[in-house]
C-alpha positions as CSV (number, residue, x, y, z in Angstrom):
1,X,170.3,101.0,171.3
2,X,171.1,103.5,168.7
3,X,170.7,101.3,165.9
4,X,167.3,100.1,166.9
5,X,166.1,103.7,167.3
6,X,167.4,104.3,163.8
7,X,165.8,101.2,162.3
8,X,162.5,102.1,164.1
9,X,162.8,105.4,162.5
10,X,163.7,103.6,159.2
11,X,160.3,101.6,159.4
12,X,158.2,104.8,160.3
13,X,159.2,106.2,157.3
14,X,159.0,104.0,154.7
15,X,155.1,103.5,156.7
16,X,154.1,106.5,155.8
17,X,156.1,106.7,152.6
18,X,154.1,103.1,152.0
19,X,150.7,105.0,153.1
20,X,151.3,108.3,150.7
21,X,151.6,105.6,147.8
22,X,148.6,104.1,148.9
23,X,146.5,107.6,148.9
24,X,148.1,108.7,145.7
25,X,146.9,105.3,143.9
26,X,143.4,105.9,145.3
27,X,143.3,109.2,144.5
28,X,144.6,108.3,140.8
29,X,141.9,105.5,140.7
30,X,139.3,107.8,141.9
31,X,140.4,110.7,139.5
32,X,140.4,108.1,136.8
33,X,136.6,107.2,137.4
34,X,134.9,110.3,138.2
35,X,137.0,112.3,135.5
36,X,138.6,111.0,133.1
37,X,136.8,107.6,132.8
38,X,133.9,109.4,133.4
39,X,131.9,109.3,130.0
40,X,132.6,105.8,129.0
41,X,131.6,104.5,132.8
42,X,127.9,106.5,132.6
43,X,127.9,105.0,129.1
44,X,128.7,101.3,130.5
45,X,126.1,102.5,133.7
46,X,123.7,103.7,131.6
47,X,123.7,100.9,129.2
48,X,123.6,98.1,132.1
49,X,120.3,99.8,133.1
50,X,118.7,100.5,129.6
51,X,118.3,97.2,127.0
52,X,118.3,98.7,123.2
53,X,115.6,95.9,121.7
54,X,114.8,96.2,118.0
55,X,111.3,96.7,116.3
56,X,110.9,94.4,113.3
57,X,109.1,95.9,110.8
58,X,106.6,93.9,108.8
59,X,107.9,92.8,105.8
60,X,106.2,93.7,102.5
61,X,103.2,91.4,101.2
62,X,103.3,89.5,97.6
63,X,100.3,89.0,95.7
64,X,99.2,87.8,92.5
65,X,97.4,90.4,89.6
66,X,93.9,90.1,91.2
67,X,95.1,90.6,95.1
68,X,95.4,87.3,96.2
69,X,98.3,86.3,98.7
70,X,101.5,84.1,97.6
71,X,103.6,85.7,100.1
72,X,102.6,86.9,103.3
73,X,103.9,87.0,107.0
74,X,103.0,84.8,110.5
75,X,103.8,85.9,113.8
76,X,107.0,83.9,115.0
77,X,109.2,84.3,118.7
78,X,112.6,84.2,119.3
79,X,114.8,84.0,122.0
80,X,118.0,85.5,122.3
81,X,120.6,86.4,125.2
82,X,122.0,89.7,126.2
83,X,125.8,88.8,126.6
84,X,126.2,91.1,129.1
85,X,123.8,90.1,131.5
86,X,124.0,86.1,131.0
87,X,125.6,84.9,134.3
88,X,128.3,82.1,133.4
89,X,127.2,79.1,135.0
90,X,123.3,79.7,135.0
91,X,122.4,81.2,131.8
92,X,123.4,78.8,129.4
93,X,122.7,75.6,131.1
94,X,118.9,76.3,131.9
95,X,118.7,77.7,128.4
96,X,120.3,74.2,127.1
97,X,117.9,72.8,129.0
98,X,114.6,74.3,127.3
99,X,115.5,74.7,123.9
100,X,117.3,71.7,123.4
101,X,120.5,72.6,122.1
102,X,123.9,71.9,123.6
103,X,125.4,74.9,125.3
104,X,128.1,75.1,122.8
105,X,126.0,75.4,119.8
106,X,123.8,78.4,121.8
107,X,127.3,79.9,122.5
108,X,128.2,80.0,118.9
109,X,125.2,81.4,117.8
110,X,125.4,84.1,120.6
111,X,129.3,84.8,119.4
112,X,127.3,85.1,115.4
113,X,124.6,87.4,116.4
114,X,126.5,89.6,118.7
115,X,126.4,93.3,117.4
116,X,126.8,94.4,121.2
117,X,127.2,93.3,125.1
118,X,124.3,95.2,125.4
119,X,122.0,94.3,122.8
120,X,120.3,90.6,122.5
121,X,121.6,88.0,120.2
122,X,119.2,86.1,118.5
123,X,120.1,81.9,119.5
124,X,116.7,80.3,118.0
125,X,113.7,81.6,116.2
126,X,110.4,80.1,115.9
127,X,109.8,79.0,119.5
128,X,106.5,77.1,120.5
129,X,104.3,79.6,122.5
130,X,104.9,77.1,125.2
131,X,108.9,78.2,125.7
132,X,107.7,81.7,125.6
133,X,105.6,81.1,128.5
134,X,108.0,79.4,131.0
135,X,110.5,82.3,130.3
136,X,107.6,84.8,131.1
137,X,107.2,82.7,133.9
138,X,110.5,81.6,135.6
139,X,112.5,84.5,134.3
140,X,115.0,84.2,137.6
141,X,115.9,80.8,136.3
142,X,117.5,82.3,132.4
143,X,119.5,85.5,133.7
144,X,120.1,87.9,130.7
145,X,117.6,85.7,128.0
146,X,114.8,87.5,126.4
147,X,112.5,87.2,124.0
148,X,110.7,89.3,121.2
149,X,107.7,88.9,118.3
150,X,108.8,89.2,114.8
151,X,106.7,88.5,111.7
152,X,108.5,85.5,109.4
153,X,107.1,84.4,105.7
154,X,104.7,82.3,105.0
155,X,104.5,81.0,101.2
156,X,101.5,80.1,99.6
157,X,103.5,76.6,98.6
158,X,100.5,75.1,96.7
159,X,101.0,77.5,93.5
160,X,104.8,76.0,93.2
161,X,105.9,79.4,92.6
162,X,109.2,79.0,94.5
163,X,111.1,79.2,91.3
164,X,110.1,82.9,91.7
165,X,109.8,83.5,94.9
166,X,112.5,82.6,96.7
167,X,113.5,82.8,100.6
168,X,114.3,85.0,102.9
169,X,117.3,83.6,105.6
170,X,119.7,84.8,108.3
171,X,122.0,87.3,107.0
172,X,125.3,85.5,107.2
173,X,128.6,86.9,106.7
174,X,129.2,86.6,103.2
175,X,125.9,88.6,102.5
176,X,127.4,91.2,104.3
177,X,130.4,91.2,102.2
178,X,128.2,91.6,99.6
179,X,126.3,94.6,100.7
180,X,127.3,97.7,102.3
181,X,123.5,98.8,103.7
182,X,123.8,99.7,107.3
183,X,120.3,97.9,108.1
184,X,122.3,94.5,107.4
185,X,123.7,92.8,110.7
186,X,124.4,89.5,111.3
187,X,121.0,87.2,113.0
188,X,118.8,89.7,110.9
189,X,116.6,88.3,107.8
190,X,117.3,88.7,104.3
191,X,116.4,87.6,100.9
192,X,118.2,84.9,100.1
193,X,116.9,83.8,96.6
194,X,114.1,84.9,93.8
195,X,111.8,87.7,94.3
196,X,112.8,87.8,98.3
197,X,116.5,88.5,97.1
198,X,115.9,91.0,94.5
199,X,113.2,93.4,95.6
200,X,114.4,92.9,99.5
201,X,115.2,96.3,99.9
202,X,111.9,97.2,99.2
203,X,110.6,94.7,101.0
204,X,112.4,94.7,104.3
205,X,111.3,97.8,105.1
206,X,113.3,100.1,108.1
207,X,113.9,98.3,111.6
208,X,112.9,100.2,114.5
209,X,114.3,100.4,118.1
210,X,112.6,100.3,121.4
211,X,114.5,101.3,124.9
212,X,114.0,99.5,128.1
213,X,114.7,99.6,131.3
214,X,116.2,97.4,133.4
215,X,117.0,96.1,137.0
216,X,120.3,95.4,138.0
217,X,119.1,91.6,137.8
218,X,117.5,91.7,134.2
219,X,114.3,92.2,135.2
220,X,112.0,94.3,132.8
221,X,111.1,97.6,134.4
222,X,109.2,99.0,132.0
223,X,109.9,101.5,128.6
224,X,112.5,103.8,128.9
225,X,110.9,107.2,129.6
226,X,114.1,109.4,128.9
227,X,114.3,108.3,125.5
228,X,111.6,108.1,123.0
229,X,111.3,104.6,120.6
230,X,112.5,104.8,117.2
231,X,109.1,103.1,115.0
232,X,109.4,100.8,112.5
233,X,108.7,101.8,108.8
234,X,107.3,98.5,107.0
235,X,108.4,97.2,104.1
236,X,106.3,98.0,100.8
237,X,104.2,95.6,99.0
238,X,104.5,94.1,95.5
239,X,101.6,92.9,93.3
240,X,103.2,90.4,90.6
241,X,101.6,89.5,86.5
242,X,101.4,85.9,88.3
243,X,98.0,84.8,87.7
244,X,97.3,82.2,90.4
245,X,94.6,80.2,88.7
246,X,97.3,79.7,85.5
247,X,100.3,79.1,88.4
248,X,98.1,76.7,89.9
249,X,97.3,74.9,86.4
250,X,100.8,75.0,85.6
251,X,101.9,73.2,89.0
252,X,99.4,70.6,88.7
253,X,99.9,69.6,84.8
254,X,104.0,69.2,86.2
255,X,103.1,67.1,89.6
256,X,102.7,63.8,87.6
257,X,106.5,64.0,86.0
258,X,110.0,63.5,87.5
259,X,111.2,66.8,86.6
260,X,110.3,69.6,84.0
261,X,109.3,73.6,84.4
262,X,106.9,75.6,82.4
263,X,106.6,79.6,81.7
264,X,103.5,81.4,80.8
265,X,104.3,84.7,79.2
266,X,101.9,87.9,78.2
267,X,103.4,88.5,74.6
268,X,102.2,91.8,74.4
269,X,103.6,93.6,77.4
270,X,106.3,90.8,78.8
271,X,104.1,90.1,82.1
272,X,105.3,86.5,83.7
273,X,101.8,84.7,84.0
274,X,103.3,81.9,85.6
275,X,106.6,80.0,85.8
276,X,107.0,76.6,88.1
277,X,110.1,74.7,88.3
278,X,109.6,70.8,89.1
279,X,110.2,69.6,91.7
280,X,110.3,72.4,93.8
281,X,111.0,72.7,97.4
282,X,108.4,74.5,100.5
283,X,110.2,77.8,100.7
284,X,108.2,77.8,104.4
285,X,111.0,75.7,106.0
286,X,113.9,78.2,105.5
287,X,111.4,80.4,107.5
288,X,113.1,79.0,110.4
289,X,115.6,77.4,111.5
290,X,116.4,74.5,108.9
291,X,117.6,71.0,110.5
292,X,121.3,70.1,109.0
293,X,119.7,66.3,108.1
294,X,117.0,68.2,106.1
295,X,118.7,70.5,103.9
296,X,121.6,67.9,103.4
297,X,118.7,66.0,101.8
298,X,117.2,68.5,99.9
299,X,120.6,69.2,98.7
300,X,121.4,65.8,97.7
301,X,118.0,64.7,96.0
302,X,119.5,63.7,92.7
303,X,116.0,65.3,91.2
304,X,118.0,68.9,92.0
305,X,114.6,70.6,93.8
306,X,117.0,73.9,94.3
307,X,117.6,74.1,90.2
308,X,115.4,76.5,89.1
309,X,115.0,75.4,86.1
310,X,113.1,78.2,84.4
311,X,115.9,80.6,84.5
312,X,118.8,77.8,85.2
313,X,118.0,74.9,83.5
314,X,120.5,74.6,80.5
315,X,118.7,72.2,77.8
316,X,119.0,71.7,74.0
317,X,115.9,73.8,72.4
318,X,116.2,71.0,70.0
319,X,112.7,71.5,67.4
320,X,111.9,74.3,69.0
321,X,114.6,76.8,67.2
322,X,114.3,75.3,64.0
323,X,112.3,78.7,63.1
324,X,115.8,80.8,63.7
325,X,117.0,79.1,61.0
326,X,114.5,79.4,59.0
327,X,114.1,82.8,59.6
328,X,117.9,83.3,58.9
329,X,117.8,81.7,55.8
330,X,114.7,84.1,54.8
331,X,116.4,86.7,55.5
332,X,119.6,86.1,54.1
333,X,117.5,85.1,51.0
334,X,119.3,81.5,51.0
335,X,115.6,80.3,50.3
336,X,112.3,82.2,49.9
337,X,108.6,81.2,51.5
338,X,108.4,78.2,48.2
339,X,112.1,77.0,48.3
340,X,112.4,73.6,47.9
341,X,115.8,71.0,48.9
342,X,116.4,67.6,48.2
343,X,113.2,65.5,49.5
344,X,114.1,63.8,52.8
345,X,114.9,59.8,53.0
346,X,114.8,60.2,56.1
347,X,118.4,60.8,56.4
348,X,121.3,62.8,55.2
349,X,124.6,61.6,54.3
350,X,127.8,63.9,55.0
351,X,131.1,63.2,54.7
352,X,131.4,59.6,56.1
353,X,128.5,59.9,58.4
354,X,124.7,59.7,58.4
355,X,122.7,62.1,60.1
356,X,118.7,60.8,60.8
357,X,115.8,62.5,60.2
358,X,113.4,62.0,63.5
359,X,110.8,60.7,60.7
360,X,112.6,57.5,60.0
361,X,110.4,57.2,56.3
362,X,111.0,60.6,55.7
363,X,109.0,64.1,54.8
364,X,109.6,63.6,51.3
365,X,109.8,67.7,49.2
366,X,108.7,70.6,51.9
367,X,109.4,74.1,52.4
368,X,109.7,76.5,55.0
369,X,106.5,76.2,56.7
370,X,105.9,72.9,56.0
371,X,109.0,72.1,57.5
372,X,108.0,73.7,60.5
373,X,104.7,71.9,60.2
374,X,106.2,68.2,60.3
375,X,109.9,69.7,61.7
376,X,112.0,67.9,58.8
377,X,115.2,67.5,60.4
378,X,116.3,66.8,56.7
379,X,115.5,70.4,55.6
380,X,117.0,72.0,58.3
381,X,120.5,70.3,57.7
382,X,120.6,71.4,54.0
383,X,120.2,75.2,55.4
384,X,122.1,74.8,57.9
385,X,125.1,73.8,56.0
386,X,124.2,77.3,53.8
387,X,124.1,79.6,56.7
388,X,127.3,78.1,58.5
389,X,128.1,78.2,62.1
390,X,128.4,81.5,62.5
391,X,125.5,82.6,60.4
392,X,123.4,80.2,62.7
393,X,124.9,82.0,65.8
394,X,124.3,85.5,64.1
395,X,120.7,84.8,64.1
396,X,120.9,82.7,67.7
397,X,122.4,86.1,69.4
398,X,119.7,88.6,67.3
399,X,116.8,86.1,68.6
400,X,118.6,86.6,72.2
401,X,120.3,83.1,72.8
402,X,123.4,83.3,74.8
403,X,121.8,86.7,76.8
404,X,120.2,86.9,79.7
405,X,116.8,88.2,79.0
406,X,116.8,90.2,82.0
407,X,113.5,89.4,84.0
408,X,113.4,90.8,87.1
409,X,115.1,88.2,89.4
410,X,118.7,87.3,90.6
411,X,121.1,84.9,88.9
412,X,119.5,84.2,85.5
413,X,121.9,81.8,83.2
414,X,122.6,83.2,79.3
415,X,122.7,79.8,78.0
416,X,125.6,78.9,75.1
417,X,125.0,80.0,71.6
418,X,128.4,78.7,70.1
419,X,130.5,80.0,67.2
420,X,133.4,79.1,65.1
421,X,135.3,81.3,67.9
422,X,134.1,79.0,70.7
423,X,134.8,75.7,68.9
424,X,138.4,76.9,67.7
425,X,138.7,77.3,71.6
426,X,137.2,73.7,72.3
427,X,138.1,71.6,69.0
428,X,141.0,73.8,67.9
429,X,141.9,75.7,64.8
430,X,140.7,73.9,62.5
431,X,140.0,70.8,64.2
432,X,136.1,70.8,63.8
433,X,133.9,70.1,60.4
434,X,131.1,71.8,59.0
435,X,128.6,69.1,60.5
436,X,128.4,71.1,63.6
437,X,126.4,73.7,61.7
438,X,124.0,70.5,61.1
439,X,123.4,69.9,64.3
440,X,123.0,73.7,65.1
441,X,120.5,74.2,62.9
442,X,118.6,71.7,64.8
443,X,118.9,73.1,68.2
444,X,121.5,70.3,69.2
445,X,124.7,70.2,69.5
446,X,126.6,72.5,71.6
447,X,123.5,74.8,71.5
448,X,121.9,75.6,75.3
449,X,119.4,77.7,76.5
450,X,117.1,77.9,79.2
451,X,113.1,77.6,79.0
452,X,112.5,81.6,79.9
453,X,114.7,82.3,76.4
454,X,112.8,79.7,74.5
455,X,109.7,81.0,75.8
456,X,110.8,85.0,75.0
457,X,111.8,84.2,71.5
458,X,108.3,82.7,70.4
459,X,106.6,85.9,72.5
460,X,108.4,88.1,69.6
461,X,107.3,85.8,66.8
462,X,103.4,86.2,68.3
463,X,103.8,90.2,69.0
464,X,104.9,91.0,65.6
465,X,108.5,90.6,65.9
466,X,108.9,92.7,69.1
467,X,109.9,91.1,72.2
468,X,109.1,92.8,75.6
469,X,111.3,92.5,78.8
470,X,109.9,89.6,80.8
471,X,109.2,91.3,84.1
472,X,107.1,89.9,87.2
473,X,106.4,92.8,89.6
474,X,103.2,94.4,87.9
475,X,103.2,97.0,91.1
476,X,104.8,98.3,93.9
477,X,102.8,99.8,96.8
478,X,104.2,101.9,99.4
479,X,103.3,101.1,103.0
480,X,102.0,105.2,103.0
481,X,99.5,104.2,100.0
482,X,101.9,105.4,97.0
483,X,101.8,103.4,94.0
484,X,104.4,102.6,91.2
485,X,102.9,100.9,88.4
486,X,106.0,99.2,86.3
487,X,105.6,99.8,82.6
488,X,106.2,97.3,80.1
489,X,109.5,98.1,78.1
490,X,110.7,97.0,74.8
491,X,114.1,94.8,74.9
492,X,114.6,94.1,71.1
493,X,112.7,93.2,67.6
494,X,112.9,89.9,65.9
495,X,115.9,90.0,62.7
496,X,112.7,89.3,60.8
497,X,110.6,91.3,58.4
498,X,107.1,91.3,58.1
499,X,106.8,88.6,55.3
500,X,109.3,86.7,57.5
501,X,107.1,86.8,60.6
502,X,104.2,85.6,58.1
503,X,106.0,81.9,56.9
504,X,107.1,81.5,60.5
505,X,104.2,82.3,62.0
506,X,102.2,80.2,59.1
507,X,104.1,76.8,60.3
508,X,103.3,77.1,63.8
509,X,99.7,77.2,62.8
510,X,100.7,73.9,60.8
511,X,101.6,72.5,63.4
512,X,98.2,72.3,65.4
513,X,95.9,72.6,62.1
514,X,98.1,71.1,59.0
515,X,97.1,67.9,57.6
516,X,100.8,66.6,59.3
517,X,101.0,69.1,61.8
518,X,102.9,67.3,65.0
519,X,100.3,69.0,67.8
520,X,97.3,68.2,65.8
521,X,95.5,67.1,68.3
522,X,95.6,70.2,70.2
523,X,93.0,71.5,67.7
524,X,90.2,72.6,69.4
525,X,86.2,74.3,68.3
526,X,86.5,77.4,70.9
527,X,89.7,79.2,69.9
528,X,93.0,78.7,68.0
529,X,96.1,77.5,69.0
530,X,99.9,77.8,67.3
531,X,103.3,76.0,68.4
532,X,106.0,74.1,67.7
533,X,107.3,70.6,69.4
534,X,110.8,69.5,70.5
535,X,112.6,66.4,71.5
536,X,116.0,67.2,72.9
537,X,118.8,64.1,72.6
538,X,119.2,64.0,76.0
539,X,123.5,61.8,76.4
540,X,122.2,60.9,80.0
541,X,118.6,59.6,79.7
542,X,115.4,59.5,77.5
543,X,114.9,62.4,75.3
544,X,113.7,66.1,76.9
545,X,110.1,67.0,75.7
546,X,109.6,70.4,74.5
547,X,106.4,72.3,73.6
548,X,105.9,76.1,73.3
549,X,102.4,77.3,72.5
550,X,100.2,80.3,71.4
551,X,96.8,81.2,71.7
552,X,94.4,82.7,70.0
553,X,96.5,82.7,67.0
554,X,95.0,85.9,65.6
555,X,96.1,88.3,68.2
556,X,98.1,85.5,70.9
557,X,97.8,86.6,74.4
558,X,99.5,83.9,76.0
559,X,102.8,82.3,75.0
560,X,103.3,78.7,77.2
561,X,107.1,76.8,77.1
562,X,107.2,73.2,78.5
563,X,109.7,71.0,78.7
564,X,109.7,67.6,80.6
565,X,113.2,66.2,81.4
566,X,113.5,62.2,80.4
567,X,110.1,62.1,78.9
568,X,110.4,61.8,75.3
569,X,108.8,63.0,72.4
570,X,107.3,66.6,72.3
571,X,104.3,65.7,70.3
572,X,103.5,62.9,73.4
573,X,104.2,64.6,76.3
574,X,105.2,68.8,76.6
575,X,102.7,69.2,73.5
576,X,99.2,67.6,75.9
577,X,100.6,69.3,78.9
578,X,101.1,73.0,77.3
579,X,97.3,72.7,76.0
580,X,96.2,72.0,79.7
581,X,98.0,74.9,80.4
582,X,96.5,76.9,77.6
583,X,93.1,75.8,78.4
584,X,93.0,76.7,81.7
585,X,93.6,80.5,80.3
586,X,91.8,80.4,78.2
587,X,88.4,79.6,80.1
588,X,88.9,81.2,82.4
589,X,88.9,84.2,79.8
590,X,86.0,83.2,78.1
591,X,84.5,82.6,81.5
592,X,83.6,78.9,80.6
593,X,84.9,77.7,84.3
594,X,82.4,79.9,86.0
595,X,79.6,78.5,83.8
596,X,80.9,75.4,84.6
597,X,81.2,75.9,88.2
598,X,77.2,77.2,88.5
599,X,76.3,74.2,86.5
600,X,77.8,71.8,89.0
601,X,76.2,74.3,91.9
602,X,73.0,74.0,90.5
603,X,72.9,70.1,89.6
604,X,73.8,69.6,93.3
């Protein structure tokens, strides 16, 4: 009896020792929440009632000198889920179901777009109105899904000015290894290439934020009256030199090759008139998102539609960069304007091998600008074996081969202007011959460069010697009204004097009006044209066509650079296409297609 009274006792008291535990856990738990938990549980309370929703701004326009649109914007939706309201189970299954993705795939996206529980994360933009509407609709059925209105590009893809434009795309991780601007998260547009990339802080403008409220089951209730919305600043717009008329001309003369580019330069201030890289790719498509078969096509076209070729394209100016030489030897006073060298055969022997003229019977006794004029291979290999390799690459680097020429847009190549350095590197010490120089001289050989230096090197030879910085954005306008116009700036003068510029600039007038001139029948009654020709041996295919061209001659306003991949000679091919291009300026400045537009007006 005693021991059951003590083991009775013994079970009373460990009861109410038992029941003390139990109040001192509830009162920690309760202590916990309403004091010291207290400021991160309103947070958490607050933030499951309020939905922080960003405000796209509108991304900056792009027009061309006279105000007409190449880039612009179109309203787009997209959906996206709040993780922290998606109900496991529900969400993701009826979403699957609309949008036709798997949920694994809508998953990941959600995991790549998260910047918070509490804010949406963009899974698929550029929804058909019709999605938009059955979430509207049958919200109960897609728990934590929204959806918002943001404006996405729209490229004016008829110019073919993606080599300039670029595209705007998702901001993916290693952009934001690359950047350290707050307004970049992950799901949020940026400029990806061309003009998109490198003015996109100007252009992106300042995202805004909206605050909503919320039921405890998603529901919209409204804006959130406690805390004001944060606007949206849009982005600024830019007026480019692009001429759309000449962008459109260019684009057209290209469509009938395989591949090619062309750039129309203003010599006297370095505005970009136009520039098209062929073939090119509709910029509108990364607008969205891009289907994997699509882009693996695009990038495995063997016609490289993602080369831009203006400002990546590495060729051989071949013809065209005979003048450097020539212009070198001037200078260096290795010949003068009435120098003569041993007629050309057509051919050259050195050493134990023959090096061709292109003119298989020969040019016969030139000089400098004859040469030029009938671009005597012959001729140019005698100099060039005076001026050496690095003499030739002296004049290369002062022309500005091998250097970028800094126009206003990401990722320009500097092209290879070689010297004995480089082929003591490649050859050894050495373990090269003087041929190379040869070669050189001609714009073969090891010599690259892409057509935006071709084109920038003849814009100094028809300004006097002075070479302006290509550049494309003519203005800037803020979205508050305030203008930046962008002056024109001097990058470097032509190693040339004045009675230099004269013999050089004399053959490229042989060219189109000599008796032999290889682009004589660019020679036209209403105004002038200069240039030289090219054919580039090309070790993979037919020969690369090259043409650059000036007009009027007097005072040139407009410098145009073809070349036309695998399409042989430059007389044949760049030569007819760069006088299309130069035409179509050059009417349009003398007003000839408006005559000839009320002509066919009033015959109809």
């Amino acid at each position: 009896m005693d021991r059951f009274k003590l083991t009775l006792a013994g079970r009373e008291k460990l009861s109410y020792v038992t029941l003390a535990a139990v109040f001192l856990v509830l009162f920690g738990g309760l202590v916990r929440l309403q004091i010291v938990s207290h400021a991160e549980l309103a947070v958490q309370s607050e933030n499951n009632r309020i939905r922080v929703q960003p405000v796209f701004p509108r991304r900056g326009v792009v027009t061309d000198r006279e105000g007409r649109v190449i880039i612009e914007n179109r309203p787009s939706y997209t959906v996206s889920v709040v993780p922290a309201e998606e109900i496991a189970g529900v969400t993701l299954p009826e979403l699957s179901l609309l949008l036709g993705l798997d949920t694994t795939e809508i998953r990941r996206r959600i995991c790549k777009n998260t910047v918070s529980r509490y804010q949406p994360a963009s899974v698929k933009r550029d929804i058909p109105f019709e999605m938009v509407a059955i979430l509207e609709e049958q919200s109960d059925r897609f728990p934590g899904v929204t959806y918002h209105m943001e404006q996405v590009r729209r490229f004016n893809h008829d110019l073919g000015g993606e080599s300039f434009t670029g595209y705007v795309g998702e901001v993916s991780e290693e952009d934001m290894k690359r950047t350290d601007q707050v307004e970049y998260y992950l799901g949020s547009t940026i400029g990806k290439k061309g003009l998109e990339k490198q003015y996109d802080f100007l252009l992106r403008g300042r995202e805004g934020t909206a605050y909503i409220e919320v039921s405890a089951a998603g529901h919209i209730l409204g804006p959130y009256q406690e805390k004001p919305p944060v606007p949206s600043i849009p982005g600024a717009n830019l007026m480019l030199t692009i001429d759309n008329d000449l962008q459109t001309a260019c684009t057209q003369a290209l469509d009938t090759f395989c591949c090619g580019a062309v750039v129309a330069i203003d010599p006297r201030n370095g505005e970009l008139l136009a520039m098209t890289s062929w073939p090119g790719f509709d910029a509108n498509i990364f607008s969205s998102v891009i289907p994997e078969d699509l882009w693996e096509e695009i990038r495995s076209d063997s016609t490289h539609p993602l080369l831009n070729r203006p400002l990546n394209g590495l060729y051989p100016p071949a013809s065209t960069t005979k003048l450097v030489a020539i212009g070198g030897g001037l200078e260096e006073g290795i010949i003068t304007p009435n120098s003569v060298f041993k007629p050309c055969l057509g051919g050259m022997q050195f050493g134990n091998r023959y090096f061709r003229c292109w003119q298989s019977r020969g040019h016969g006794t030139t000089t400098a600008a004859h040469a030029i004029e009938q671009s005597c291979d012959v001729y140019l290999y005698q100099l060039g074996l005076k001026l050496g390799v690095d003499g030739l690459s002296k004049y290369y680097g002062l022309c500005g081969f091998g250097s970028i020429t800094e126009l206003d847009l990401p990722n320009e190549s500097p092209g290879l202007n070689p010297n004995s350095e480089y082929y003591d590197k490649r050859y050894g010490v050495n373990q090269w011959t003087r041929a190379l120089a040869m070669n050189n001289s001609i714009g073969q050989g090891e010599l690259l460069a892409t057509p935006l230096q071709v084109a920038q090197f003849f814009c100094g030879l028809a300004n006097d010697g002075v070479v302006y910085q290509p550049h494309i954005v003519k203005k800037i306008i803020q979205p508050f009204g305030e203008e930046t116009v962008l002056a024109p700036k001097v990058s470097f003068r032509l190693p040339f004097s004045e009675e230099t510029l004269d013999v050089l600039m004399e053959g490229l007038r042989l060219v189109v009006e000599g008796e032999h001139g290889t682009a004589r029948h660019l020679r036209n009654d209403l105004y002038s044209i200069g240039g030289k020709t090219g054919t580039a041996e090309n070790p993979h295919g037919e020969n690369h066509s090259w043409f650059v061209g000036m007009a009027p001659l007097d005072r040139p306003e407009i410098v145009v650079c073809a070349i036309i991949e695998n399409a042989g000679h430059g007389s044949d091919v760049a030569a007819p296409m760069v006088g299309q291009v130069i035409r179509a300026y050059m009417e349009k400045k003398l007003g000839l297609n408006q005559i000839a537009a009320t002509e066919t007006e009033a015959g109809e």
